[in-house]
The first five atom37 places (N, CA, C, CB, O) and aatype in JSON, in Angstrom:
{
  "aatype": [20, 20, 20, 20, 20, 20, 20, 20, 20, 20, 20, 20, 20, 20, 20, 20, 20, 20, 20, 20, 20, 20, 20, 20, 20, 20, 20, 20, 20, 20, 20, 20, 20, 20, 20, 20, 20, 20, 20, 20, 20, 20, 20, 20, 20, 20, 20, 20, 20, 20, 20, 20, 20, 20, 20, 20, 20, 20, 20, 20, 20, 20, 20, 20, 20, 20, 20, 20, 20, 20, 20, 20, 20, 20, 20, 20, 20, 20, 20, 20, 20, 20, 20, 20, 20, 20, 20, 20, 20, 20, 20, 20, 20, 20, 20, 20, 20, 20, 20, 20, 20, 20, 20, 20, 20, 20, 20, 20, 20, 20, 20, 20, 20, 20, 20, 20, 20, 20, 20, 20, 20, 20, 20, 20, 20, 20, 20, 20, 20, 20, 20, 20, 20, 20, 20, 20],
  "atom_mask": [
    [1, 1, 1, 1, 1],
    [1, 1, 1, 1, 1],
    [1, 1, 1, 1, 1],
    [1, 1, 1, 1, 1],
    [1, 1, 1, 1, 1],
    [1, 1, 1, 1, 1],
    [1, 1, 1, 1, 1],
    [1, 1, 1, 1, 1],
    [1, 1, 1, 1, 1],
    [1, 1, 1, 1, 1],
    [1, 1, 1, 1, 1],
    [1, 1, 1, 1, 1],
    [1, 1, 1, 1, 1],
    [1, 1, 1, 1, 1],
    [1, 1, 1, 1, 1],
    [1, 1, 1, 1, 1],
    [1, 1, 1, 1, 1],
    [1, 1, 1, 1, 1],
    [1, 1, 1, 1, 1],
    [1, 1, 1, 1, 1],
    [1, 1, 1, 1, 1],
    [1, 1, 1, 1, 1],
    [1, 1, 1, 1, 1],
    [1, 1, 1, 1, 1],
    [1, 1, 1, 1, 1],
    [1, 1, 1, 1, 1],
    [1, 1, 1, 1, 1],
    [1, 1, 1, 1, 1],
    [1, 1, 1, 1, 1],
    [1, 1, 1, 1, 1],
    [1, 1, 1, 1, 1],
    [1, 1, 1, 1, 1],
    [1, 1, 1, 1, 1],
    [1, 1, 1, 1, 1],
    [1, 1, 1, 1, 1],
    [1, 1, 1, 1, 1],
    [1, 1, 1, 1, 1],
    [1, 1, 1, 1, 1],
    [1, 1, 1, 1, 1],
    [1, 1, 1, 1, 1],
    [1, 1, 1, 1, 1],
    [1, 1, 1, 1, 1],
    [1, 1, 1, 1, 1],
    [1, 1, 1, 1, 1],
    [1, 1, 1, 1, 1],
    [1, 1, 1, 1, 1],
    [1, 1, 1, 1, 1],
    [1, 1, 1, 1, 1],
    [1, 1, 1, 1, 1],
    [1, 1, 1, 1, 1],
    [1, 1, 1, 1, 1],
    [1, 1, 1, 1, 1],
    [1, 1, 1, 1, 1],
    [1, 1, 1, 1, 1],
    [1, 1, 1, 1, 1],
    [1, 1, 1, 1, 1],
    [1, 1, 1, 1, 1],
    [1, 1, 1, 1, 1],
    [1, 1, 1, 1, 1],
    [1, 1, 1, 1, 1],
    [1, 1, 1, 1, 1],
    [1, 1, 1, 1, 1],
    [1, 1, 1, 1, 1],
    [1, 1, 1, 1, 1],
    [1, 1, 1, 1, 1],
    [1, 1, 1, 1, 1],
    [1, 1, 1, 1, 1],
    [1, 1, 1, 1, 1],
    [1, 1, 1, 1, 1],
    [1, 1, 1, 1, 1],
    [1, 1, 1, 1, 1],
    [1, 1, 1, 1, 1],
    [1, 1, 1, 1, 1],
    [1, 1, 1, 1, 1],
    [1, 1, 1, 1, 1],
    [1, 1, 1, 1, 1],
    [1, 1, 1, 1, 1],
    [1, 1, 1, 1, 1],
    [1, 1, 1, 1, 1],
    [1, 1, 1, 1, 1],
    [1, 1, 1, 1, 1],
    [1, 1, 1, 1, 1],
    [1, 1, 1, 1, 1],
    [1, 1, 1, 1, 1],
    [1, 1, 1, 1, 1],
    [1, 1, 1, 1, 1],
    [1, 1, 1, 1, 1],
    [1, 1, 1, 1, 1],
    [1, 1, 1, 1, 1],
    [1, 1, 1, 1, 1],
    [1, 1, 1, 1, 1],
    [1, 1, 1, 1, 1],
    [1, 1, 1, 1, 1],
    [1, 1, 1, 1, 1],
    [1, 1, 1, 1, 1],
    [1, 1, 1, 1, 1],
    [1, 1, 1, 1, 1],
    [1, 1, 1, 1, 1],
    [1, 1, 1, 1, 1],
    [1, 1, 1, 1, 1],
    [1, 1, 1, 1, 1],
    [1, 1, 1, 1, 1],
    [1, 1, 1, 1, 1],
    [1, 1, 1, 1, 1],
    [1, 1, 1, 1, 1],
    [1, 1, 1, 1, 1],
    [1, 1, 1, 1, 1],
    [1, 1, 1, 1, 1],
    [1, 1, 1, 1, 1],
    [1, 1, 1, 1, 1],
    [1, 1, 1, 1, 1],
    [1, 1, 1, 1, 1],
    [1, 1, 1, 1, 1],
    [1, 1, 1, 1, 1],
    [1, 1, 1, 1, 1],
    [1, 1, 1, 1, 1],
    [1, 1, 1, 1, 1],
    [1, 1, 1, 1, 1],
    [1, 1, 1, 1, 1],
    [1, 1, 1, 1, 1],
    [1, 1, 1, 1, 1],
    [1, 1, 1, 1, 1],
    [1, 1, 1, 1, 1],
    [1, 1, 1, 1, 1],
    [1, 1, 1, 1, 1],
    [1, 1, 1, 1, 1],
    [1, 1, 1, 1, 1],
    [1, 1, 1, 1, 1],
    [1, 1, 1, 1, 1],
    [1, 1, 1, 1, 1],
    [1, 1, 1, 1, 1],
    [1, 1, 1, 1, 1],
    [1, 1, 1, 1, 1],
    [1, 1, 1, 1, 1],
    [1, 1, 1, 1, 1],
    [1, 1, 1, 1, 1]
  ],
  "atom_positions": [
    [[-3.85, -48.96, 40.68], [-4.53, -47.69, 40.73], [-5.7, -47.76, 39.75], [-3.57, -46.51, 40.39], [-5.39, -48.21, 38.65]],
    [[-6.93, -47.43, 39.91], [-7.67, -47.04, 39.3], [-7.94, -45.68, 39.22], [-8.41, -47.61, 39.54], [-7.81, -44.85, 40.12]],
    [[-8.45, -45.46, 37.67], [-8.68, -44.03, 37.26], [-10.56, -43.72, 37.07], [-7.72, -43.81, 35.62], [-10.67, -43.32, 35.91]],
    [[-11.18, -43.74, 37.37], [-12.77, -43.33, 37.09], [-12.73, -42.95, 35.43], [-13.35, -41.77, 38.18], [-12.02, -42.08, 34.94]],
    [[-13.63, -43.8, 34.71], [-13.78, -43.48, 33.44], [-14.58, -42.59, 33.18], [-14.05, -44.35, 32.79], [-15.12, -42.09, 34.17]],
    [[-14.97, -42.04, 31.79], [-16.07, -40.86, 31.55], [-17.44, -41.83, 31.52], [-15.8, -39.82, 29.88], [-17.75, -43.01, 31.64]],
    [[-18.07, -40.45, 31.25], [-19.83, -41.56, 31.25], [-19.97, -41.09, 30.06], [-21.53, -41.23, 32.47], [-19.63, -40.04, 29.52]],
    [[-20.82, -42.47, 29.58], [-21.4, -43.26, 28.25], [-21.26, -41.94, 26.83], [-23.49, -43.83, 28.65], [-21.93, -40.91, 26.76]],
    [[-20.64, -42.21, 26.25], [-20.92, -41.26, 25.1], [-22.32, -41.25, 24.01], [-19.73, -41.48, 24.25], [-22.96, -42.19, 23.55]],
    [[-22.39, -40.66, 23.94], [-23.86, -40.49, 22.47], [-23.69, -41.6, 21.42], [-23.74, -38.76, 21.26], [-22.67, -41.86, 20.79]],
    [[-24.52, -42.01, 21.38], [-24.58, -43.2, 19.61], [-23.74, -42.8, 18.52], [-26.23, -43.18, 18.62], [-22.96, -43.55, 17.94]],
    [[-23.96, -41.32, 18.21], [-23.95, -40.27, 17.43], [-22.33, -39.74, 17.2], [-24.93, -39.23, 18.1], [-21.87, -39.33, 16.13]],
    [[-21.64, -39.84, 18.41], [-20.61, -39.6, 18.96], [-19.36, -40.66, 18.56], [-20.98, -39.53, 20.3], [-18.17, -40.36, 18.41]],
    [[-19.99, -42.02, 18.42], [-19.23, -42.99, 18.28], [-18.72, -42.81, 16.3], [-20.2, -44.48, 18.91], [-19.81, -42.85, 15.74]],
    [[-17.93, -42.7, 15.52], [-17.88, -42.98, 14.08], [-17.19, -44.4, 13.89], [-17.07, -41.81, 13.3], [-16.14, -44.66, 14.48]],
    [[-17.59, -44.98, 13.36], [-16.65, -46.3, 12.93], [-16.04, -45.5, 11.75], [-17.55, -47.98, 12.42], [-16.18, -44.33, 11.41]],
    [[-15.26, -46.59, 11.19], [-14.6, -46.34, 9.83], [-14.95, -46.03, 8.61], [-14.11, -47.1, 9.54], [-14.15, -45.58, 7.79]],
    [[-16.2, -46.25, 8.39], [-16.87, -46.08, 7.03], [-17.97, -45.04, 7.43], [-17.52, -47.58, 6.35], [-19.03, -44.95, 6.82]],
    [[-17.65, -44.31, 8.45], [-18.33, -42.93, 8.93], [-20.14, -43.51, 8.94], [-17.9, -41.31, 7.52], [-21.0, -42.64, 8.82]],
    [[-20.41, -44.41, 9.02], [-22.01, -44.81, 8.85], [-22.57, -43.97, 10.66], [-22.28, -47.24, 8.67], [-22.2, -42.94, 11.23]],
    [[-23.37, -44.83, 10.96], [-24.44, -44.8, 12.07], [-24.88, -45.92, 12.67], [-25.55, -44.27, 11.68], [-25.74, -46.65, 12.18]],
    [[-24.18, -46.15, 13.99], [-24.94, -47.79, 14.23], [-25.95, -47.52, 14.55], [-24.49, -48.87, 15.28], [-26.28, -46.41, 14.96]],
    [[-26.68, -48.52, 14.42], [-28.1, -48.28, 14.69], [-28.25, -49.21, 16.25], [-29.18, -48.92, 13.2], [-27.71, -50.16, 16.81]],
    [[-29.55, -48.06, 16.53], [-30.19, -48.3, 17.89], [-30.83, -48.88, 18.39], [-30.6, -47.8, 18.27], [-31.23, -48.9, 19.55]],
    [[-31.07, -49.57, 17.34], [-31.81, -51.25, 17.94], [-31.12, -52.79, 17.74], [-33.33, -51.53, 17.05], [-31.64, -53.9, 17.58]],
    [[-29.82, -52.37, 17.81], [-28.6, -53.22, 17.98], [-28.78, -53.88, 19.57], [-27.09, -52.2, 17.76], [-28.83, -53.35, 20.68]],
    [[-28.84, -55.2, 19.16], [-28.45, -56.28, 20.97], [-27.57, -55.36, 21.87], [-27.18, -58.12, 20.75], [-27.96, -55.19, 23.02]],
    [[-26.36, -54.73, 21.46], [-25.0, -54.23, 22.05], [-25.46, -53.08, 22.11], [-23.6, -54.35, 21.3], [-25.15, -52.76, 23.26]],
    [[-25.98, -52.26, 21.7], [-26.28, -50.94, 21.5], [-27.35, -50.44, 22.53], [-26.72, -50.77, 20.1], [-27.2, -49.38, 23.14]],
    [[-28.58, -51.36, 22.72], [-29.28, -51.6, 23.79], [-28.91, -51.95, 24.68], [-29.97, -52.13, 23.73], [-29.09, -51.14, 25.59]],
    [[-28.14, -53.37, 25.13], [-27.41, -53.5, 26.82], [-26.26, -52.14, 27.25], [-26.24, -55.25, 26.87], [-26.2, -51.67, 28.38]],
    [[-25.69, -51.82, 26.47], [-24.81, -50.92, 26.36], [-25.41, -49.74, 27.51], [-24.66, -50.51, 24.75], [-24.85, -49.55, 28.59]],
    [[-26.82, -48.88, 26.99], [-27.54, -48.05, 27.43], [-28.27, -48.87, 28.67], [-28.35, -47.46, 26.31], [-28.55, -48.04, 29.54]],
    [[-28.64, -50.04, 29.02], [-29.35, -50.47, 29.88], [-28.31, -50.91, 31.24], [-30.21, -51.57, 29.19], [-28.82, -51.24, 32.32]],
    [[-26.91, -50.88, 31.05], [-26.36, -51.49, 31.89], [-25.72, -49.81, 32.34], [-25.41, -52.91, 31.37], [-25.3, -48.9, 31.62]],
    [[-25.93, -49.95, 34.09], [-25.29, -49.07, 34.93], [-23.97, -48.84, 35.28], [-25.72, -49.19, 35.81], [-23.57, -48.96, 36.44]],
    [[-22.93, -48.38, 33.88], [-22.13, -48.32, 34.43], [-21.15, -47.65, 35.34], [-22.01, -48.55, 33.97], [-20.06, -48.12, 35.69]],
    [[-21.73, -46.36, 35.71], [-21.37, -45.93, 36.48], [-21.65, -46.51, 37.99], [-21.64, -44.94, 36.16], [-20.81, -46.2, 38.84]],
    [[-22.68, -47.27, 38.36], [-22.37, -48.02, 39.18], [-21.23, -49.23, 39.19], [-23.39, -48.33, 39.38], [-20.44, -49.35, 40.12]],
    [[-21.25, -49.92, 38.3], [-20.54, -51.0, 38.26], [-18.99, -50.16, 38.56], [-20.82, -51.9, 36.76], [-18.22, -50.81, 39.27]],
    [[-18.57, -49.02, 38.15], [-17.26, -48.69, 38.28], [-17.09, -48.44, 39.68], [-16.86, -47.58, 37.45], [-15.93, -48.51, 40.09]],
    [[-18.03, -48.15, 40.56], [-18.02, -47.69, 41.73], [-17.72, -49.28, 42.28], [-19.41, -46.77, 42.19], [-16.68, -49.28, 42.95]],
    [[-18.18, -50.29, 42.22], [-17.63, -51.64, 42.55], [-16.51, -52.19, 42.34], [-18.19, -52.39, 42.15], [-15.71, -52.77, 43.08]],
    [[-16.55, -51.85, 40.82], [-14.96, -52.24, 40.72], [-13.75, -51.37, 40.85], [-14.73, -52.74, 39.51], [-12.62, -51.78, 40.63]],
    [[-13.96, -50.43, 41.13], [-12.77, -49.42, 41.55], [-12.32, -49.77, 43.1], [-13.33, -47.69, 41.45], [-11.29, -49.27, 43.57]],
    [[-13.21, -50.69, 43.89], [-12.63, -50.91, 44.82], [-11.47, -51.82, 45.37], [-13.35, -50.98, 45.2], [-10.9, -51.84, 46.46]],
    [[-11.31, -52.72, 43.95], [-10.85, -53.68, 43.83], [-9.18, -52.82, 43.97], [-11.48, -54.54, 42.53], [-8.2, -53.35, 44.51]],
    [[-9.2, -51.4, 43.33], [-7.44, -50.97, 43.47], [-7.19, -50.09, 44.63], [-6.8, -50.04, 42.1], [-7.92, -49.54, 45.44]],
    [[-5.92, -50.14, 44.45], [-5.04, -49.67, 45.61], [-4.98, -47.9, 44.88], [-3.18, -50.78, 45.77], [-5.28, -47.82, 43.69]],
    [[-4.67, -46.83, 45.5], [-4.26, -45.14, 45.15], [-2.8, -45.57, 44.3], [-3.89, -43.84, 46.94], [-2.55, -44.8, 43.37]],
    [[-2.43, -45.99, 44.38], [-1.0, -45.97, 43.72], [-1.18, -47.23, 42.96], [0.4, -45.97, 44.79], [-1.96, -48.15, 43.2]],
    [[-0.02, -47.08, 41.68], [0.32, -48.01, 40.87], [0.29, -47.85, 39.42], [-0.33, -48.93, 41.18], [0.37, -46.73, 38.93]],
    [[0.18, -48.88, 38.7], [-0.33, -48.81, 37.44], [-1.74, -48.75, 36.97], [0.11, -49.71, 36.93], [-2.49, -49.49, 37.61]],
    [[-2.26, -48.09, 36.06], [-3.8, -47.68, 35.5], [-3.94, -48.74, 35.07], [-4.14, -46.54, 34.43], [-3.21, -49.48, 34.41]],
    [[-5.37, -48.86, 35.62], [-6.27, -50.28, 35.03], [-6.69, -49.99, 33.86], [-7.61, -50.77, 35.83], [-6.61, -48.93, 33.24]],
    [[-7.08, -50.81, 33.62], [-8.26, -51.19, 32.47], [-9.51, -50.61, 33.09], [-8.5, -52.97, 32.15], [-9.74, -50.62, 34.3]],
    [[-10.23, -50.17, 32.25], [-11.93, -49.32, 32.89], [-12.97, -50.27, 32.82], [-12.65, -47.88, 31.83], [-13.4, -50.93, 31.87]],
    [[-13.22, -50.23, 33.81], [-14.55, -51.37, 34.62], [-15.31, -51.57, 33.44], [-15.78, -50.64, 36.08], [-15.61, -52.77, 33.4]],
    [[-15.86, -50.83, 32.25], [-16.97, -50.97, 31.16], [-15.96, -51.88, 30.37], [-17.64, -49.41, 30.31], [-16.71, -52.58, 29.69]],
    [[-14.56, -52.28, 30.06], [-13.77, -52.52, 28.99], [-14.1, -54.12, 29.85], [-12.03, -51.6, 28.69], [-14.75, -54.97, 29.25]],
    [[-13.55, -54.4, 31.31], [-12.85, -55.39, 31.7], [-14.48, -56.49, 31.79], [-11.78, -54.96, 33.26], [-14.53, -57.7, 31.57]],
    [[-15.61, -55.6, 32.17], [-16.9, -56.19, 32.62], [-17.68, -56.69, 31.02], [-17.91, -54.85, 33.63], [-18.19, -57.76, 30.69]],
    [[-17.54, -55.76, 30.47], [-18.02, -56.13, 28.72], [-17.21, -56.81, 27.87], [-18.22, -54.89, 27.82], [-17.7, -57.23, 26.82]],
    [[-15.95, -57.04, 28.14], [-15.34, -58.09, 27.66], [-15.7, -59.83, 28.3], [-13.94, -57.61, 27.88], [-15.61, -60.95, 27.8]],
    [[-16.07, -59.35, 29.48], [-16.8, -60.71, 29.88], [-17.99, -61.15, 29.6], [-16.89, -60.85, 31.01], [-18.22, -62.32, 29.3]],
    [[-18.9, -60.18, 29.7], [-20.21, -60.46, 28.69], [-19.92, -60.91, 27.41], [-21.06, -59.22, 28.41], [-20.57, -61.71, 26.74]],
    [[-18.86, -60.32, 27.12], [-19.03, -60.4, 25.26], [-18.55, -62.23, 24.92], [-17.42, -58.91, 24.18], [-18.99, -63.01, 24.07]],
    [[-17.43, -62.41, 26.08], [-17.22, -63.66, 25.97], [-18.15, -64.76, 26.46], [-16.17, -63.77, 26.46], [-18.06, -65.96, 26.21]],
    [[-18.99, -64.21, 27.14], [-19.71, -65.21, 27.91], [-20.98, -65.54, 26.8], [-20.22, -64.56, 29.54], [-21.69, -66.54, 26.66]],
    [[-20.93, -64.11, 26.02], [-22.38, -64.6, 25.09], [-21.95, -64.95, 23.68], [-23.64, -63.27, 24.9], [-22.8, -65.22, 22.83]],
    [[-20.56, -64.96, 23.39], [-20.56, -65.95, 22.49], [-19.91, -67.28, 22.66], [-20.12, -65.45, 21.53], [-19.61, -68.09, 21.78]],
    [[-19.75, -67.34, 23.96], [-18.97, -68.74, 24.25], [-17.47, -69.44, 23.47], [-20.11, -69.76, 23.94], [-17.25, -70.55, 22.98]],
    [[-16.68, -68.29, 23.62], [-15.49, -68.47, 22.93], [-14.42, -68.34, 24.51], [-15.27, -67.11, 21.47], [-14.55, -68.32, 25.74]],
    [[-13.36, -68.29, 23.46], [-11.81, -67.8, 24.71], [-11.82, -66.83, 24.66], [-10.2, -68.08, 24.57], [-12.6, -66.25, 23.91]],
    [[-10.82, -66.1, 25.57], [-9.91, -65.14, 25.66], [-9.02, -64.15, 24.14], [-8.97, -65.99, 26.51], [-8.64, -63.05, 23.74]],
    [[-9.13, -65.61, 23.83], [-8.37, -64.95, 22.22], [-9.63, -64.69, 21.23], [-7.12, -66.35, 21.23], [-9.6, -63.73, 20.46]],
    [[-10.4, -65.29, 21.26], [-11.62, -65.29, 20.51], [-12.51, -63.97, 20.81], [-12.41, -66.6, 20.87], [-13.13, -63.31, 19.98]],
    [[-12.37, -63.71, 22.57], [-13.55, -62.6, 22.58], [-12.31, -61.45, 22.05], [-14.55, -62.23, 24.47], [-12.82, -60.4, 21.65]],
    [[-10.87, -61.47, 21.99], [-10.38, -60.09, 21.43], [-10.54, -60.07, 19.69], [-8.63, -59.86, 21.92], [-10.92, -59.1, 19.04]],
    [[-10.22, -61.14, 19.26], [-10.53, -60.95, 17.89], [-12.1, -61.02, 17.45], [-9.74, -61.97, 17.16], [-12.23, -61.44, 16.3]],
    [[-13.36, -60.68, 18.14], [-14.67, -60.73, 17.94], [-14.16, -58.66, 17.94], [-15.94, -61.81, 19.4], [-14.11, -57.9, 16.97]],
    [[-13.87, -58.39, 19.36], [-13.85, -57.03, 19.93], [-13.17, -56.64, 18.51], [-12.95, -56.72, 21.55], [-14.0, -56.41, 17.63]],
    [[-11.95, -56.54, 18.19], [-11.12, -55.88, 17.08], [-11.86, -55.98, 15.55], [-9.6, -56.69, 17.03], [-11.34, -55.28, 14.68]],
    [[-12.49, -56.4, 15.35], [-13.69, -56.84, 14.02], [-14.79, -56.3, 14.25], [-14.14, -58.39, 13.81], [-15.32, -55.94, 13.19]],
    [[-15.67, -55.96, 15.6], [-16.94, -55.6, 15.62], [-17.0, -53.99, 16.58], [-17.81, -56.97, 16.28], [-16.9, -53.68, 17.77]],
    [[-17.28, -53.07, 14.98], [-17.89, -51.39, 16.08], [-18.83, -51.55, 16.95], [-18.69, -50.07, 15.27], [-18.7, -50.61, 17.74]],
    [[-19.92, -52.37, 17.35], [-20.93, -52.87, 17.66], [-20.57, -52.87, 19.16], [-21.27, -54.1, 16.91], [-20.94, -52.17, 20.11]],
    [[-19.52, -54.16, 18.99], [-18.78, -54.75, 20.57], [-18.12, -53.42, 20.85], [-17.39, -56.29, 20.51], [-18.55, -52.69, 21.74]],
    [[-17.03, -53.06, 20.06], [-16.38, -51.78, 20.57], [-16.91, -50.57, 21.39], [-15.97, -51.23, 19.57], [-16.43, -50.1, 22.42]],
    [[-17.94, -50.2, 20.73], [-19.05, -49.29, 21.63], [-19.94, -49.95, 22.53], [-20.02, -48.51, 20.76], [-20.82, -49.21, 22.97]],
    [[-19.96, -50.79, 22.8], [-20.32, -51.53, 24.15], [-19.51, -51.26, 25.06], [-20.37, -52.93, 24.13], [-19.78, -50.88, 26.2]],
    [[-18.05, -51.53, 24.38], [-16.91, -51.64, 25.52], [-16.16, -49.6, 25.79], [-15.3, -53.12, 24.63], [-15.31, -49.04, 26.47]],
    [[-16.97, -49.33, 24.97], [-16.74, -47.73, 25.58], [-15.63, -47.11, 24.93], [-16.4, -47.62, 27.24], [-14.91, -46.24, 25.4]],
    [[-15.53, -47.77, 23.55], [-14.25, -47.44, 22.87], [-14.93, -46.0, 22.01], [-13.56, -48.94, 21.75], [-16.09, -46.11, 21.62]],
    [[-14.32, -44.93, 21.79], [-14.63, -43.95, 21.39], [-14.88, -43.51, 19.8], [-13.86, -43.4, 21.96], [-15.57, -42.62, 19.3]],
    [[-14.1, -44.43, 19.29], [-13.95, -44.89, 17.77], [-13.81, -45.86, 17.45], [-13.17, -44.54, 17.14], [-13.53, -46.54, 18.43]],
    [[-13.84, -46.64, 16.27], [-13.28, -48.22, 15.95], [-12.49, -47.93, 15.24], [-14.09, -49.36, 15.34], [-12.35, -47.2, 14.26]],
    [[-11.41, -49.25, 16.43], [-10.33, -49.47, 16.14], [-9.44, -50.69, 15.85], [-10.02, -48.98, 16.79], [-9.87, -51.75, 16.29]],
    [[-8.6, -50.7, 15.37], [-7.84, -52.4, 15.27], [-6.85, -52.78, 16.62], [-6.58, -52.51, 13.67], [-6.18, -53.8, 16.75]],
    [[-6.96, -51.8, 17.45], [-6.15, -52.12, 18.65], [-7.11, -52.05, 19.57], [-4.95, -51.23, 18.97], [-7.89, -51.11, 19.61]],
    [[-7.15, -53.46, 20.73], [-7.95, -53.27, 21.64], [-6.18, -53.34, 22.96], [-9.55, -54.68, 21.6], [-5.05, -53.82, 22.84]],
    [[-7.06, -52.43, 24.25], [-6.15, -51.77, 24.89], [-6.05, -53.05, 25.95], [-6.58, -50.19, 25.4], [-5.72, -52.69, 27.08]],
    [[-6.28, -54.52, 25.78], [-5.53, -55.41, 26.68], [-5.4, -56.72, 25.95], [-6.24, -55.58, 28.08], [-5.92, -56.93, 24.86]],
    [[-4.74, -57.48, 26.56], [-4.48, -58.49, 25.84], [-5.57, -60.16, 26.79], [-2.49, -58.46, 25.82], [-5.71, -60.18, 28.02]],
    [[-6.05, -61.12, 26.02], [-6.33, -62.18, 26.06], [-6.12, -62.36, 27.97], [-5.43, -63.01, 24.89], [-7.05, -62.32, 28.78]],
    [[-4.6, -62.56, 28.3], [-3.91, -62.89, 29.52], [-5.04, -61.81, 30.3], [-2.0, -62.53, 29.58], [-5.84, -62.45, 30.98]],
    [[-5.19, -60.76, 30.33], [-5.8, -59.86, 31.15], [-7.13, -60.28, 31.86], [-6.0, -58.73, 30.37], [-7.33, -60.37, 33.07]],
    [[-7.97, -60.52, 30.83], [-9.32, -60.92, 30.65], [-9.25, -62.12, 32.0], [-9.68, -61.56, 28.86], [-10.32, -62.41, 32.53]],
    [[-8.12, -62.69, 32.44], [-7.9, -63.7, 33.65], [-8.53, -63.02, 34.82], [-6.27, -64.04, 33.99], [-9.51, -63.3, 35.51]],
    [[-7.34, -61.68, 34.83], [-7.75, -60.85, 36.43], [-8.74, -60.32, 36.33], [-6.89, -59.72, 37.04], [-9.45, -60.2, 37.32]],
    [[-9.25, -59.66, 34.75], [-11.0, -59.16, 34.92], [-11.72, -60.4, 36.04], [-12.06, -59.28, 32.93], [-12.38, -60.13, 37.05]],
    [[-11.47, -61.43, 35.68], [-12.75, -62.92, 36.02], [-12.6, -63.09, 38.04], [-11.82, -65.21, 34.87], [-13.28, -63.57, 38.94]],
    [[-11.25, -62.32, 37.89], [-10.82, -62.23, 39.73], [-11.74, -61.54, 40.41], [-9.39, -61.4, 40.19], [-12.34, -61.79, 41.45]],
    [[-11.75, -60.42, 39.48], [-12.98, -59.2, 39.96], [-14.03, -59.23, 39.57], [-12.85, -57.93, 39.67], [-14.82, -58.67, 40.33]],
    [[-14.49, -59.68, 38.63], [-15.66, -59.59, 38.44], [-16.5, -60.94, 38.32], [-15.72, -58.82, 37.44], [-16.48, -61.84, 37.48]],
    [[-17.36, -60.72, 39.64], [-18.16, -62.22, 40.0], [-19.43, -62.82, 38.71], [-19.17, -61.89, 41.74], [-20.27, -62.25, 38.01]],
    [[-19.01, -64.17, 38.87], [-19.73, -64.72, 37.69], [-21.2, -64.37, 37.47], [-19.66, -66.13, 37.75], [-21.76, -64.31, 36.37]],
    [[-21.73, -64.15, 38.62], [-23.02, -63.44, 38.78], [-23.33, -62.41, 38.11], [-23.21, -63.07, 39.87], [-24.48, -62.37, 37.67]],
    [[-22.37, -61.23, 37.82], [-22.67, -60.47, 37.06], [-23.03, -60.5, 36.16], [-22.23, -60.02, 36.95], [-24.15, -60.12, 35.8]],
    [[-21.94, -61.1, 35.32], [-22.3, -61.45, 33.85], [-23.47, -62.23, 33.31], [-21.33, -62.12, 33.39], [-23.97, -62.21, 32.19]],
    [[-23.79, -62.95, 34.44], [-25.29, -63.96, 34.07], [-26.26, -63.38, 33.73], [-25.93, -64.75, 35.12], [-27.09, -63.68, 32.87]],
    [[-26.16, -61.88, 34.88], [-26.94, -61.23, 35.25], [-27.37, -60.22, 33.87], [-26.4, -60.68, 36.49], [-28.55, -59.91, 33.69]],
    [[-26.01, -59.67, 32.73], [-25.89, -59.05, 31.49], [-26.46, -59.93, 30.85], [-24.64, -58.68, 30.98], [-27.49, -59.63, 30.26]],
    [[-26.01, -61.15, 30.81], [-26.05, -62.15, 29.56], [-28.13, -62.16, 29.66], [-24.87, -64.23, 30.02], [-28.77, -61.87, 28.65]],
    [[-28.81, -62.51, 30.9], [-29.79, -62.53, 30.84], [-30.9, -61.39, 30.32], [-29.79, -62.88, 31.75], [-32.0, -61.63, 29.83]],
    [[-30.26, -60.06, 30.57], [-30.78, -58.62, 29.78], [-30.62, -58.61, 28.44], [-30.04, -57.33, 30.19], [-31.38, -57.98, 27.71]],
    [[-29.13, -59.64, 27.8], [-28.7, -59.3, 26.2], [-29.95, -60.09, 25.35], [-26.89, -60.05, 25.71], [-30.55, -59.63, 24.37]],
    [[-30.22, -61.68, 26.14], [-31.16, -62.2, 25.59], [-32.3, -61.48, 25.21], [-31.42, -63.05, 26.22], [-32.66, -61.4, 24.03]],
    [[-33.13, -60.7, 26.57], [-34.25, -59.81, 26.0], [-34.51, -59.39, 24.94], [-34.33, -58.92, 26.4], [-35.49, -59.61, 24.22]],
    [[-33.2, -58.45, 24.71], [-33.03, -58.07, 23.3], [-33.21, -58.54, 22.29], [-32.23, -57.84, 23.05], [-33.71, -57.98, 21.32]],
    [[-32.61, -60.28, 22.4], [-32.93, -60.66, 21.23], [-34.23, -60.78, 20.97], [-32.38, -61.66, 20.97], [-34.41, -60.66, 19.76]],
    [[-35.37, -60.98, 21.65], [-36.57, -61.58, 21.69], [-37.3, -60.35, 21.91], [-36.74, -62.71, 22.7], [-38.37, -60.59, 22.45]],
    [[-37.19, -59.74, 21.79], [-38.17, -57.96, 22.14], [-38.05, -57.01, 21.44], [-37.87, -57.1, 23.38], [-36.83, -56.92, 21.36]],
    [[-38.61, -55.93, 20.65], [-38.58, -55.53, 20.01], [-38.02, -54.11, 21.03], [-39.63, -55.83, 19.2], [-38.25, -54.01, 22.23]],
    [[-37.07, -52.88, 20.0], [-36.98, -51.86, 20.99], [-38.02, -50.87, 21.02], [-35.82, -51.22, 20.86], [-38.61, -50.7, 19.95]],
    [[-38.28, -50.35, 21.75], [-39.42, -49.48, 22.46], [-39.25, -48.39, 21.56], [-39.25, -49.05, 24.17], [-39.93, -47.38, 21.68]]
  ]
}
């Protein structure tokens, strides 16, 4: 079963732990706002059946693959990057930072079922911009 997630919260909205302000000309902070995810959920929601168990939300399962793909680690590596960085966390649509991320390593498998490698090439090639461009 899939559940439709909310849309994108405010910068402002997000607090990490030390109550600061990420800032808005963050790599993550920018793809974050540039990537459609309310489309992308409309793709991957097709992938479930009306009944069952609640997925994981298309922004968690799709940005965990970016995140791994752009630092070129594992499964275990992109969760312990995610659990260490507010940055990644609000990419991945987490509402606060936290020390619990809501799947485990094993998961990140069936994200890669659904979500075609193309995509992510497709992120990974927008994250670069960032690095090399100043924000507007």
């Amino acid at each position: 079963m899939y559940r439709a997630n909310q849309h994108q919260m405010s910068l402002y909205d997000y607090l990490p732990p030390y109550h600061g302000e990420l800032v808005e000309q963050n790599r993550w902070v920018r793809l974050a706002q540039a990537i459609d995810w309310d489309a992308f959920e409309q793709e991957y929601s097709a992938h479930f059946s009306a009944g069952g168990k609640i997925a994981i939300p298309a922004r968690m399962a799709y940005g965990s693959l970016i995140i791994r793909a752009a630092y070129k680690t594992t499964d275990r590596g992109t969760i312990a990057l995610i659990r260490e960085s507010p940055y990644l966390q609000y990419f991945l649509g987490f509402e606060t930072f936290t020390d619990e991320v809501p799947f485990s390593a094993r998961s990140m498998e069936r994200f890669r079922t659904r979500i075609p490698p193309e995509k992510v090439r497709e992120a990974l090639r927008q994250l670069k911009t960032f690095e090399t461009t100043k924000p507007r």
